[in-house]
Structures are given as structure tokens and as C-alpha cells.
C-alpha positions as CSV (number, residue, x, y, z in Angstrom):
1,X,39.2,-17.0,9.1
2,X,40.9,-18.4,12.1
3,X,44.8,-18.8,11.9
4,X,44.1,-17.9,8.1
5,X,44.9,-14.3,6.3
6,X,42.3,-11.4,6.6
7,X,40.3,-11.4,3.6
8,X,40.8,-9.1,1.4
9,X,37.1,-8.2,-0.5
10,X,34.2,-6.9,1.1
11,X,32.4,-10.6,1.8
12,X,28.8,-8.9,1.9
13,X,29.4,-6.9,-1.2
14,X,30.7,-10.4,-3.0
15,X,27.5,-11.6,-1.4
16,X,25.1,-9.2,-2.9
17,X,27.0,-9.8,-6.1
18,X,26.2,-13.7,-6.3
19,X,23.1,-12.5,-5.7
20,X,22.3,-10.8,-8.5
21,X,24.3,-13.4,-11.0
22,X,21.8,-16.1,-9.3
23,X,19.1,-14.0,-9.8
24,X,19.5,-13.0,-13.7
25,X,20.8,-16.9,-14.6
26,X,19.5,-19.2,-12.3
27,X,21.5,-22.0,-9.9
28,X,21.9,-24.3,-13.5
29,X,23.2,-21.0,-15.5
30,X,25.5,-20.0,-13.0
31,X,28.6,-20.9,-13.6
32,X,31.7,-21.2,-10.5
33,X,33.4,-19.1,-13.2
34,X,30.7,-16.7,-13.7
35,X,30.7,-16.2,-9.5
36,X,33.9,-15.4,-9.4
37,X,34.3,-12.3,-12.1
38,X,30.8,-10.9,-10.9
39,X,32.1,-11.4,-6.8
40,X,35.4,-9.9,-8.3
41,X,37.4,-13.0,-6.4
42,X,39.2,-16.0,-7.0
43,X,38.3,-19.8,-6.9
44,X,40.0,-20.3,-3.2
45,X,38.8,-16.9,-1.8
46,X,34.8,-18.0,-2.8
47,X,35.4,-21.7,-1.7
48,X,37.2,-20.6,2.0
49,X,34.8,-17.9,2.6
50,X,30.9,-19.4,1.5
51,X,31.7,-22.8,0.8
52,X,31.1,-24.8,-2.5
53,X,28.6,-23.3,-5.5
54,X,25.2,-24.7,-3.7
55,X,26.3,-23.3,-0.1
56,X,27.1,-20.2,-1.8
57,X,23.3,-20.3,-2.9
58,X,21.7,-21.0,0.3
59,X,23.8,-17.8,1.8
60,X,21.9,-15.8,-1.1
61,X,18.3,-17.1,-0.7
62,X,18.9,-16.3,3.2
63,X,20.2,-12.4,1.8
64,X,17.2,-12.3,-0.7
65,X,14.4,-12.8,2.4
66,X,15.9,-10.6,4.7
67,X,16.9,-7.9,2.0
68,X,14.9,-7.8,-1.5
69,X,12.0,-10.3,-0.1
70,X,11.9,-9.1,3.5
71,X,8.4,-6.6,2.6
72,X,6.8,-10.5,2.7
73,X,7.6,-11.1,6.3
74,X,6.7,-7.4,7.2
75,X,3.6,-7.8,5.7
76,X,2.4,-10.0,8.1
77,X,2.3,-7.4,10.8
78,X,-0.1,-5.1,9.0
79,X,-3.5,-4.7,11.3
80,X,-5.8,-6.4,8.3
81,X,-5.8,-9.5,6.4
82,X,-6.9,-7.4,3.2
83,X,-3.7,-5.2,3.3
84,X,-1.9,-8.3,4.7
85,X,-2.6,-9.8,1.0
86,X,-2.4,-6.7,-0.7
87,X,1.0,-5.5,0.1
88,X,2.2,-9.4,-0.6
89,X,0.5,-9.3,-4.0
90,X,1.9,-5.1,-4.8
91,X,5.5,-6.3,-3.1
92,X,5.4,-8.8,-5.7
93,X,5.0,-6.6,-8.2
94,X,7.7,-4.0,-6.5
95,X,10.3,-7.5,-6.4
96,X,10.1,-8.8,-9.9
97,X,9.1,-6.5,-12.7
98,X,12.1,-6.8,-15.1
99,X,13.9,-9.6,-13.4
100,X,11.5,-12.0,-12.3
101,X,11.7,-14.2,-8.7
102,X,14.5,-15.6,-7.5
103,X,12.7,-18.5,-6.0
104,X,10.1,-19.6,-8.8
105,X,12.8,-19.7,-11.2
106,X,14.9,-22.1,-9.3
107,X,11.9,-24.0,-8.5
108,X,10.9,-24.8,-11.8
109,X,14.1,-24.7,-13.9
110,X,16.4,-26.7,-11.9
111,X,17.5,-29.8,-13.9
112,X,17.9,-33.2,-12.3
113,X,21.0,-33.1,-10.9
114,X,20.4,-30.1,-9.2
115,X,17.5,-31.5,-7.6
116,X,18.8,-31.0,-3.9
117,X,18.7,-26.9,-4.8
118,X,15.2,-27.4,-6.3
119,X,13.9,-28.5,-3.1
120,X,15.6,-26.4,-0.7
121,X,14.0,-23.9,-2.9
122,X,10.3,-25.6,-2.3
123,X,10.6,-25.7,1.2
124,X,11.8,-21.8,1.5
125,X,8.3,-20.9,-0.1
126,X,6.9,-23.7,1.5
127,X,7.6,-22.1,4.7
128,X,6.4,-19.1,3.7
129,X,3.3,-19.9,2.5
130,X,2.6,-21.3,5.8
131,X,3.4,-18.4,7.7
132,X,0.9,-16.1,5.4
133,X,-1.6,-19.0,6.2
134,X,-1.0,-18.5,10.0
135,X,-1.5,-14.9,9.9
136,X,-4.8,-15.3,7.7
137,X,-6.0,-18.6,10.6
138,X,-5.2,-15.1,13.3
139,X,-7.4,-13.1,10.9
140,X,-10.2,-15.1,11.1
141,X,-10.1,-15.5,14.7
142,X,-10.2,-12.8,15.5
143,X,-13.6,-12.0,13.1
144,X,-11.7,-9.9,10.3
145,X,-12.3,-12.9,7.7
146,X,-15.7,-14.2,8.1
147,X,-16.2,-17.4,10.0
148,X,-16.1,-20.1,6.8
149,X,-13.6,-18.4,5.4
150,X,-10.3,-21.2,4.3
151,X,-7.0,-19.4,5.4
152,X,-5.3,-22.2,3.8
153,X,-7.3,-21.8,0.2
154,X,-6.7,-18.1,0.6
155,X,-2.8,-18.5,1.2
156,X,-2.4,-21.0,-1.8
157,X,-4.7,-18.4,-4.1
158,X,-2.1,-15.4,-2.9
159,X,1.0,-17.3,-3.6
160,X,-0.5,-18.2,-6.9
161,X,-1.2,-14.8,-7.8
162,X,2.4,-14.1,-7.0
163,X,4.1,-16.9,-8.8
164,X,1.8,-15.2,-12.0
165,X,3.2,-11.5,-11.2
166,X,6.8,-13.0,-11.1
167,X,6.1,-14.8,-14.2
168,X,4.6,-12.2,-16.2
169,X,7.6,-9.8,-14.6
170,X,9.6,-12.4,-16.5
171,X,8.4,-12.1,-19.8
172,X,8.5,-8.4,-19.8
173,X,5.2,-7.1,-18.1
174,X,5.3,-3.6,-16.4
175,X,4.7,-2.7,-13.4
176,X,1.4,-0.6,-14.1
177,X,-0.3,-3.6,-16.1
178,X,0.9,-6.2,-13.3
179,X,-0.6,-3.4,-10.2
180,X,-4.0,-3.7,-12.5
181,X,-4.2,-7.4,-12.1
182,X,-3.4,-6.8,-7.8
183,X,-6.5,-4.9,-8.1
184,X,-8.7,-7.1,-10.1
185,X,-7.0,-9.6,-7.7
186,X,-7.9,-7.6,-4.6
187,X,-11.1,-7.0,-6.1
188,X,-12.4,-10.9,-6.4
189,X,-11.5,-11.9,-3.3
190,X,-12.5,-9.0,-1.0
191,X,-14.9,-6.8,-3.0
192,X,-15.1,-3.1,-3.7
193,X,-14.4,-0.8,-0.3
194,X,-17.8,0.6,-1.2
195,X,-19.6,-3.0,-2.2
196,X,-19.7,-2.2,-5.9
197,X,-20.0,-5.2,-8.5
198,X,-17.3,-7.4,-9.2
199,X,-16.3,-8.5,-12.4
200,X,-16.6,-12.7,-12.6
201,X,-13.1,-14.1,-12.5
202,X,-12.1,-17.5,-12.5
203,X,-15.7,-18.3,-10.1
204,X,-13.9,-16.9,-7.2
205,X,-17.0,-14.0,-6.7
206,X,-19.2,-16.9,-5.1
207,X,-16.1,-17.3,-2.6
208,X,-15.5,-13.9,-2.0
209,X,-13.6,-12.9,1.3
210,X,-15.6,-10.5,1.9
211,X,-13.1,-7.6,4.4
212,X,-14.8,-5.9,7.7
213,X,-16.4,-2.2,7.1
């Protein structure tokens, strides 16, 4: 800090502590008090260096993309939309087995007052959901979905499939019966490599996206 004394913690190590606290409690069951024994520093030393509680938050979802979360950007540069969705959907898995997701839970367990963290939460996966869209509209230009294919549908169904993995993660799911579901997953909307039968799930075989030989 300018004019101010050197700190004396490791900032990104206190960051990657918050981190976890966040993730394990939530924003709501995080206390300023809790913070501060997992970051191993005081009230003034967490206020002067990340700001109050909810700036301290937004500095963690930032760490969680770019660290923990950052397979889901990568993804987006693999050559196909099928392993595009499938190493969202397995990263998924990889993220939250034990733990659950950082963001779903803050999405859906914020209380009221918190409100302002709920949707700065919303429009994180909004954003993201948008950019797996974009690469599946880049897909199907250039002819690896087929022509009435929805990127848009298809981007929803993948996030929803995730929000599930994170969710079952949650409640205690391992990570061989959460891969399963990837493949039954993986298996409605783009078929068997070899065009075997597909099991009916949820109607989506009649919508199949069906991946180039």
C-alpha cells in the first residue's frame, strides 16, 4: 500500500484461504470473523488489503475462474463441440465432488439482503453460459452440429447438467456415479461413437445432436 507499511502475510495465500471458507459456507455463512482466522489476519489487515466482506468475494469468484473453474474457459478451445461439452460436463465432475460449486450455492442460498452478491453471482454464469453458447453458434457454422441444431438449447441443457453434477456433488455423490450420468448425458445428446441405441431420457433422443464421423 502506498505511504502505508508492507504487509506482512502472503495476500494470495490469504486469498486462496477465503476461498475455500466461501466455498465450504457460502457468502451468508461466512462470517468477517470466520475470514480472518482461516486468512490467519486481522480485521484492518483484510479491510486495507481486499476491501469489505462482499469485495473480498468478488476477488474470490475472480480466483475460482481463473484457478479451480479455469478447465471451463479452456474447454472452449477444444477442436469439437462434443468434447467442448464433454470436458465441461467431466470438469464438472473433477470441480465439485465432495464440495459442491461455488457459484450455484451462492446463487440459490443467498438471503435477501445479500441480494447484490446473489446477482453478481447470476451474471458470472450468465456470462459464461453465453460464451459456451458462442462456441457451440461457431460449431454449427462451421457444419460440426448439424444445421437445425439450437446452440442456445444446447448451452442451457449443458449448464443444467452441471448445476445437477454440483448438486449431487453436494449431497455426497462420487465421482464414478456422477462420470456415469456425463456419459448417459453425452450419450442423449450426441449418440454412440459407433451409432448404437440410446436409452430414452427425458425425450431428448428425438433432439439428438447428432457429432460428425
Amino acid at each position: 500500500m502506498p505511504g502505508g507499511r508492507p504487509r506482512e502475510f502472503d495476500a494470495e495465500l490469504a486469498l486462496e484461504r477465503a476461498m475455500e471458507v466461501f466455498w465450504r459456507q457460502g457468502y451468508d455463512g461466512t462470517s468477517v470473523s470466520d475470514l480472518t482466522v482461516a486468512m490467519d489476519i486481522n480485521r484492518p489487515s483484510l479491510y486495507a488489503a481486499f476491501g469489505n466482506k462482499q469485495r473480498l468475494f468478488e476477488l474470490v469468484l475472480d480466483r475460482y475462474a481463473h484457478g479451480p473453474a479455469a478447465y471451463a474457459t479452456a474447454a472452449l478451445d477444444l477442436p469439437t463441440a462434443r468434447e467442448v461439452v464433454e470436458r465441461l460436463m467431466l470438469g464438472a465432475v473433477e470441480l465439485t465432488v465432495g464440495r459442491g460449486c461455488l457459484h450455484s450455492g451462492n446463487a440459490q442460498a443467498c438471503a435477501p439482503a445479500s441480494e447484490h452478491v446473489r446477482q453478481t453471482v447470476v451474471t458470472r454464469r450468465r456470462a459464461s453460459s453465453d460464451a459456451v453458447r458462442h462456441r457451440l453458434e461457431k460449431a454449427k457454422d462451421q457444419g460440426d452440429l448439424p444445421a437445425d441444431a439450437d446452440p442456445a438449447t444446447l448451452a442451457d441443457y449443458v449448464a443444467t447438467v452441471c448445476d445437477g453434477i454440483a448438486a449431487q456433488a453436494a449431497n455426497g455423490a462420487d465421482a464414478a456415479d456422477l462420470r456415469r450420468v456425463v456419459a448417459v448425458a453425452m450419450r442423449a445428446l450426441f449418440g454412440e461413437r459407433g451409432e448404437e441405441a440410446v436409452p430414452e431420457v427425458a425425450h431428448l433422443p428425438d433432439r439428438r445432436v447428432r457429432a460428425r464421423p
